[in-house]
N, C-alpha and C positions, 0 to 999 in steps of 0.2 A: 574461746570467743564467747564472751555472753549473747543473750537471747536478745536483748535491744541490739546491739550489732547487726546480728544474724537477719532481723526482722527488718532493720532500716534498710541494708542492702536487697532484701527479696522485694521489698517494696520502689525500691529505685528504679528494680530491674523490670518492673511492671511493663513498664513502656518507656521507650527510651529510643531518641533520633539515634541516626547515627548514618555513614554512608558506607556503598559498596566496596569493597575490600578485592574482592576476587572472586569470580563465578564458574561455576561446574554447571557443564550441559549433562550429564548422564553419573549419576540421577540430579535431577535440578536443584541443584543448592546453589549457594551465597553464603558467604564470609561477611559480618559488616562490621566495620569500625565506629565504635562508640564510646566517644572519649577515650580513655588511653585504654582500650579493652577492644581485643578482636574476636569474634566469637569462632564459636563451631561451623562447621557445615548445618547451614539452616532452612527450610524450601520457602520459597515467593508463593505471594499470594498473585494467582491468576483469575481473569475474569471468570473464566471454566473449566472446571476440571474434572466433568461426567461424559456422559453420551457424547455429547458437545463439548469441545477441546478448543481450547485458544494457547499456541506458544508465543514468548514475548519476552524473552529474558531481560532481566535485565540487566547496567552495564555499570563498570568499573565509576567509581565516586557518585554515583547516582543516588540523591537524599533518599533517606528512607525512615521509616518508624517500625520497630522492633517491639513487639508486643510477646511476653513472654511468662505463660500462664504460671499462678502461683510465684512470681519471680525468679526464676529456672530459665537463665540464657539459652543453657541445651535444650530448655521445649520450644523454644521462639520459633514466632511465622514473622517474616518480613512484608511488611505493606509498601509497595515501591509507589513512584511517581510524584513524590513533590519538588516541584521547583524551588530553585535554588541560586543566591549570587551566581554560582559555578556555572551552571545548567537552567538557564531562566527560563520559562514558557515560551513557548513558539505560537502566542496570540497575545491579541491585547483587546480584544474587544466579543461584545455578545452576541449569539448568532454565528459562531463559526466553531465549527468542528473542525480541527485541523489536526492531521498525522504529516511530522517529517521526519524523516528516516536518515541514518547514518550519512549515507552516502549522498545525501543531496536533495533525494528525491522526497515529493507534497504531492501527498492525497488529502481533500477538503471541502467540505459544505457548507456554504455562506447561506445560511436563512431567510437571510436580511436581503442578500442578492439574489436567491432562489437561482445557485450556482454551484456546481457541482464542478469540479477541476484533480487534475491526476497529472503530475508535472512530471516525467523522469529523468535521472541524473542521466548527464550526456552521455553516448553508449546503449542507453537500456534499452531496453525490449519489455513488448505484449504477449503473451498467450491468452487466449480463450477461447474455449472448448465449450462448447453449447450442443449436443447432439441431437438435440429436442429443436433449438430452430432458435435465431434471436429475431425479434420484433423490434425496430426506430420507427417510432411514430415522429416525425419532424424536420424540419431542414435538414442539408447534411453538409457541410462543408470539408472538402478533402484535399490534404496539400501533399505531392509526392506521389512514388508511384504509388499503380496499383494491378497488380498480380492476382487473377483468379483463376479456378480450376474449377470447371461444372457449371450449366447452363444459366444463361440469365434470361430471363422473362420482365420486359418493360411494359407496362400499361403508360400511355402518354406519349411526348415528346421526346426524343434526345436531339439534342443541339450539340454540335461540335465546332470548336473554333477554327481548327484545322485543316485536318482531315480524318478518315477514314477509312485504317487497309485491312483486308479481306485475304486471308491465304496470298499475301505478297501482292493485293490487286489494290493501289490507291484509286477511293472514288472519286477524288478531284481530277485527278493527273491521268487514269487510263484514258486510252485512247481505243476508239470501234474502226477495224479495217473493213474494206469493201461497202462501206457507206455511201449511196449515192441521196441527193438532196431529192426530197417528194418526201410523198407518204408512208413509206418504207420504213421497217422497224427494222432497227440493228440484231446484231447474234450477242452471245452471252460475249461477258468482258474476256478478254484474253491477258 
C-alpha cells in the first residue's frame, strides 16, 4: 500500500457518521456501522463521567458521529444523539426541553409556557425519597387516592364534600343517644 493510500484512508477515518450497530452495558461500548465498515467495541461520549455520573446508553441504529483520533477506528469515541429520517426529534419548536423515553413515557420544560410536565407510560410509578423534608409553595390539585402514614398538621380550613369518619365514627351520619332537647350537651360520639 503506498503512503497516499494509507494517508487518504486515516484522514476519512477522522470523522465519520455512521449508526449504532450493537451495544455492550459492561464495559460501555458500541459497535457502529459506517458505510460498509463495522467497528470495534468503542465507548460513548456521556455528559459525565467524574464525581458526577450520568448513564444513558445508547440504542441500536441511533445516528452518531465517530471521531477517531489520528484516523484509528480502534481509538474512536462515539458522539451520539443526532436525529435522523429513522429516529426524528421529539420537538419542533423553541423553548422546550423535552426527554421521551422508550417506553412512552415525557419528561419536559416548556419556557414559553413556564410548564413543567412528567407523563408516565400506563403502569408506571413514582418514588421520592426526601429525608430532609419537601416544601410546595402553591395550589395543589390531587386526583385518586390518597394514603398517609404520620401526623398531619393544618393551618386553615378543610372543607369536605362528603364526609368525615374518625376510628369508624361518620361525622355526618353519627347519632348522640340519651339526648334530651334544652340546654344540655350531649356525650362523646359513640
Amino acid at each position: 500500500m503506498n503512503e497516499f493510500a494509507a494517508l487518504s484512508r486515516m484522514l476519512e477515518n477522522l470523522i465519520r457518521f455512521g449508526v449504532i450497530a450493537a451495544v455492550q452495558m459492561e464495559p460501555p461500548r458500541v459497535q457502529v456501522k459506517t458505510g460498509a465498515l463495522t467497528t470495534a467495541w468503542l465507548p460513548w461520549l456521556t455528559l459525565r463521567a467524574g464525581a458526577d455520573r450520568e448513564w444513558d446508553p445508547p440504542t441500536v441504529d441511533e445516528q452518531v458521529i465517530l471521531f477517531s483520533p489520528s484516523g484509528q477506528l480502534a481509538n474512536g469515541v462515539v458522539i451520539t444523539g443526532l436525529p435522523s429520517d429513522h429516529i426524528p426529534a421529539n420537538g419542533n419548536r423553541p423553548g422546550l426541553h423535552r426527554r421521551t423515553y422508550s417506553d412512552g413515557t415525557v419528561i419536559e420544560y416548556d419556557s414559553a409556557a413556564h410548564h413543567l410536565n412528567a407523563t408516565l407510560a400506563p403502569g408506571g410509578t413514582t418514588n421520592l425519597v426526601s429525608k430532609g423534608g419537601i416544601n410546595i409553595v402553591g395550589p395543589i390539585t390531587h386526583e385518586g387516592d390518597y394514603i398517609q402514614t404520620g401526623n398531619q398538621t393544618v393551618t386553615g380550613t378543610v372543607t369536605v364534600s362528603t364526609d368525615v369518619v374518625a376510628a369508624g365514627i361518620s361525622l355526618v351520619k353519627h347519632l348522640h343517644g340519651g339526648v334530651l332537647p334544652g340546654g344540655a350537651k350531649t356525650g362523646n360520639p359513640e
